[in-house]
C-alpha positions in Angstrom: 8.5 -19.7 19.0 7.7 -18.0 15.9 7.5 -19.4 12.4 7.3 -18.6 8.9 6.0 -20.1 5.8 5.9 -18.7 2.0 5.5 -20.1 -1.1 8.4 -18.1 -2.9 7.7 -19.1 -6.8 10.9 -19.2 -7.2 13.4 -18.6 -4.3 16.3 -17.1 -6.9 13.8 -14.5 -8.1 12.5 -13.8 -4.9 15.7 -13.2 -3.7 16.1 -10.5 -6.1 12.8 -8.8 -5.0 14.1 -8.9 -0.8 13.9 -12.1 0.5 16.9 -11.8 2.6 15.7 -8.5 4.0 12.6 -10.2 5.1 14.5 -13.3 6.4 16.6 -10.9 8.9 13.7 -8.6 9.8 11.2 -11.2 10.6 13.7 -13.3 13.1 11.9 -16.6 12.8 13.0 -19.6 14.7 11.7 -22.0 11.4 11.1 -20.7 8.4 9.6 -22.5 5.3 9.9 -22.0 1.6 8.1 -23.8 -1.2 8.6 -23.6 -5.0 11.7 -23.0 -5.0 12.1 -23.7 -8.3 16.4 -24.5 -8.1 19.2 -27.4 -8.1 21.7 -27.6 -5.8 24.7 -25.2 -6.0 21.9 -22.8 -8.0 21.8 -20.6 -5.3 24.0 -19.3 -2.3 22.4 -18.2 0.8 23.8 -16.1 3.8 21.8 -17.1 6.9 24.5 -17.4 9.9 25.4 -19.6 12.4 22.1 -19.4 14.2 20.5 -22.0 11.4 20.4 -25.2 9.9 19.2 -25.7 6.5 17.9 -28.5 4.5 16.5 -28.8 1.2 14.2 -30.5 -1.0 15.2 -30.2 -4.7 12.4 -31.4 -7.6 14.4 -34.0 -9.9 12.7 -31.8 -12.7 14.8 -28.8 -13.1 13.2 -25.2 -12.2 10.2 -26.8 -10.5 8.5 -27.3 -7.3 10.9 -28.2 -4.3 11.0 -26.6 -0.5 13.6 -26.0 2.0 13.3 -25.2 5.7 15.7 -23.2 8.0 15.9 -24.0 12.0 17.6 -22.2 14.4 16.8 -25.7 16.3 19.1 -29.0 15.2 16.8 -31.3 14.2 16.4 -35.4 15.4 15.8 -36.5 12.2 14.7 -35.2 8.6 12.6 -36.8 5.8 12.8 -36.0 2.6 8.7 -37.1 1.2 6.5 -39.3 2.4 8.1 -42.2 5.1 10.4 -44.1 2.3 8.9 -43.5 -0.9 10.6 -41.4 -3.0 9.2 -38.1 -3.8 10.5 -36.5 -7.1 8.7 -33.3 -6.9 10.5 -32.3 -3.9 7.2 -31.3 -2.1 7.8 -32.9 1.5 10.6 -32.1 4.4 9.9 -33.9 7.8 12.0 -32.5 10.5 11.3 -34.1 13.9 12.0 -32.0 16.9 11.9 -33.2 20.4 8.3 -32.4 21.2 6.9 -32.1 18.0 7.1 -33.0 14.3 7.3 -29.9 11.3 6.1 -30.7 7.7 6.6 -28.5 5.3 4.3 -28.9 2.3 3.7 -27.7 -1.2 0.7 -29.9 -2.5 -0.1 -30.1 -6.2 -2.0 -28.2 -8.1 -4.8 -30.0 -9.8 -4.7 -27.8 -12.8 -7.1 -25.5 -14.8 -8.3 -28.7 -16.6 -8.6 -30.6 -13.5 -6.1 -33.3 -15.4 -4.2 -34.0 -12.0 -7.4 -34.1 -9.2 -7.4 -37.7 -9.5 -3.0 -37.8 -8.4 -4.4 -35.2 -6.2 -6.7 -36.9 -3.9 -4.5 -39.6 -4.1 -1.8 -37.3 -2.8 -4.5 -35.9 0.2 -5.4 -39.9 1.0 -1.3 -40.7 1.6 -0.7 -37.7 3.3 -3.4 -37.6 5.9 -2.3 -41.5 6.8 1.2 -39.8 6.9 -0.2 -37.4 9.3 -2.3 -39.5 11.4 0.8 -42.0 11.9 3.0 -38.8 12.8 0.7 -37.2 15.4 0.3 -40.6 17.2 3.7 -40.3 18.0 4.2 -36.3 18.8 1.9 -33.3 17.8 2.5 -32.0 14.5 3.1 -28.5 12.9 2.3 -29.0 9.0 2.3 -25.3 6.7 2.9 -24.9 3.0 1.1 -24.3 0.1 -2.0 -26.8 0.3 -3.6 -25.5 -2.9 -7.0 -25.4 -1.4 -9.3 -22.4 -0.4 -11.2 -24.2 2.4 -14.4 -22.1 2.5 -16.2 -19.7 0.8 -14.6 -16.9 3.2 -11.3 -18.4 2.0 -11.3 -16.8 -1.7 -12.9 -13.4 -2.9 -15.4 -14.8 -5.7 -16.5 -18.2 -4.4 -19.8 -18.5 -6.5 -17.6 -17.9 -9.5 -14.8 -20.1 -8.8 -17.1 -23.2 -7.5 -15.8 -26.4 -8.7 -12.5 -24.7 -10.4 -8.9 -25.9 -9.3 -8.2 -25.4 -5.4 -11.9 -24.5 -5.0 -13.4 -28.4 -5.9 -15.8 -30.0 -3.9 -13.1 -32.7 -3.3 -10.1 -31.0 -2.7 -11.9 -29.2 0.0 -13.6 -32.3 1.5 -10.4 -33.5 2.0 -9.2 -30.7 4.0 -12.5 -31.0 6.1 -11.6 -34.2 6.9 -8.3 -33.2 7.6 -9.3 -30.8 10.2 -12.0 -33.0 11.7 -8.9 -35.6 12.0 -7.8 -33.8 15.1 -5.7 -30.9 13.3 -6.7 -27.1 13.8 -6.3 -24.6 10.8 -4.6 -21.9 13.1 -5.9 -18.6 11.5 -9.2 -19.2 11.6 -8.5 -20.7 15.2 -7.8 -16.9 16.2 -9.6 -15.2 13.5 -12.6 -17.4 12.7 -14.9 -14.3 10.8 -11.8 -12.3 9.1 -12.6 -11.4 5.7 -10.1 -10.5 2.8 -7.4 -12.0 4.2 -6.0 -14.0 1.5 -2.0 -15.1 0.6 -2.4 -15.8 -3.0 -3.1 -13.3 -5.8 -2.8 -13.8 -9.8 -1.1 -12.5 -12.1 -3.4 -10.4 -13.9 -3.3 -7.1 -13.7 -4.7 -4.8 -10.6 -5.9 -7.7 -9.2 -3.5 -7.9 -6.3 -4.1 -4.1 -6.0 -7.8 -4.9 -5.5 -7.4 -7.6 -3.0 -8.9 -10.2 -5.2 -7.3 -13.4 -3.8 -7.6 -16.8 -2.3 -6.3 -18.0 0.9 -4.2 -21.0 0.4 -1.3 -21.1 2.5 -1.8 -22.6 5.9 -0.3 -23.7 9.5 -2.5 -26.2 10.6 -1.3 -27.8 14.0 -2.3 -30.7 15.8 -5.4 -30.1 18.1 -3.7 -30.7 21.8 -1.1 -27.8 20.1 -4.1 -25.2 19.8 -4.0 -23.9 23.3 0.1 -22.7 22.6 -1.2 -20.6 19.5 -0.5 -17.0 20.0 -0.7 -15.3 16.8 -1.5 -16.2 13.2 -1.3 -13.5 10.4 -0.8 -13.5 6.8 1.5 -11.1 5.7 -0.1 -9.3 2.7 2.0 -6.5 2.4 5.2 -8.6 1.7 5.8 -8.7 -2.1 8.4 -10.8 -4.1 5.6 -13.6 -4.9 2.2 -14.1 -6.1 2.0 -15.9 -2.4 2.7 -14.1 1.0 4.0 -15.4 4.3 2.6 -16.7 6.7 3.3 -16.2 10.3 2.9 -18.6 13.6 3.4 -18.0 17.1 3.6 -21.0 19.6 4.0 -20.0 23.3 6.2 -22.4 25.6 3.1 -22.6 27.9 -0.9 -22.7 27.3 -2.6 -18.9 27.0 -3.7 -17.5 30.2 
């Protein structure tokens, strides 16, 4: 099974720069989008009868949001955490038979670090969220999380200590996370890769020189690690300031 994951900023604009070329070459059975940054009827998709497709629209206009397509019907899907209303459009739930998918766009915490308190607030809710999902079935959670776990995770760590993404906090929370009993797949499979980053600024030549963070993830639920076949970021896809992401689950354990 193969999925895919990229924050789009902005799925209208992307779709200008060849999203749907990427959509068709890469094939995926699940594929995730975050910021999409549109209202209903904004947009109008091709993507066949192979998928379903469900969205998440932001009740702010041109902001946040995230949609997932499944070749797969799903059981069920919920729109933010359990029942509570979500108006940043940052949560879809589909359940599957064997296994839950959450696609996630987590907020930023700012320059200023005005929104790390709603933050950690947000982490606390959603790994309680997670913990009550993978007692039932494993889960599959990717997105945007915002955070550059370690110091491998970003080009200039020293610099960028205690800034937005790169906090103390926000990356104690994703320790605890992991130590929860949920495995960040790319460094599962590539525990020493360098560079490899899915989020570049604006500013100029700094994409061109590879100066980036990594902050778009599939983590999976630990008893799920032995299906992991592949996990790549996809840095030579343009159309964002993110790339994708890539997963590949095997029906049976690896060899």
């Amino acid at each position: 099974m193969k999925l895919v994951s990229w924050n789009v900023n902005g799925l209208r604009a992307c779709v200008k720069k060849g999203f749907a070329e990427y959509f068709e070459t890469m094939d995926a059975d699940v594929f995730c989008v975050q910021e999409i940054k549109l209202q209903e009827g904004q947009i109008e998709l091709q993507h066949g009868e192979d998928y379903h497709l469900f969205w998440n629209y932001a009740a702010r206009k041109g902001y946040s949001g995230t949609a997932v397509w499944t070749r797969k019907q799903p059981l069920s899907v919920r729109y933010g955490l359990e029942d509570d209303f979500e108006e940043e459009g940052r949560i879809l739930t589909l359940e599957f038979e064997g296994w839950y998918l959450i696609n996630v766009y987590t907020p930023n915490s700012r320059r200023d670090l005005s929104r790390l308190p709603y933050r950690l607030e947000w982490e606390t809710r959603m790994l309680d969220y997670l913990r009550k999902l993978d007692a039932v079935k494993p889960v599959i959670m990717c997105g945007d999380l915002n955070v550059a776990h370690q110091e491998i995770d970003l080009k200039n760590a020293r610099s960028n200590r205690g800034n937005s993404g790169f906090t103390e906090e926000e990356r104690g929370c994703m320790s605890t996370l992991l130590e929860t009993g949920f495995t960040d797949t790319f460094r599962y499979l590539h525990p020493d890769r360098t560079d490899a980053y899915s989020w570049w600024s604006f500013m100029p030549k700094v994409r061109e020189r590879n100066i980036g963070w990594r902050i778009d993830y599939f983590l999976v639920s630990d008893r799920l690690r032995p299906l992991v076949t592949a996990a790549e970021i996809d840095s030579a896809t343009l159309g964002s300031d993110h790339c994708p992401v890539i997963l590949e689950l095997a029906d049976e354990p690896r060899a």
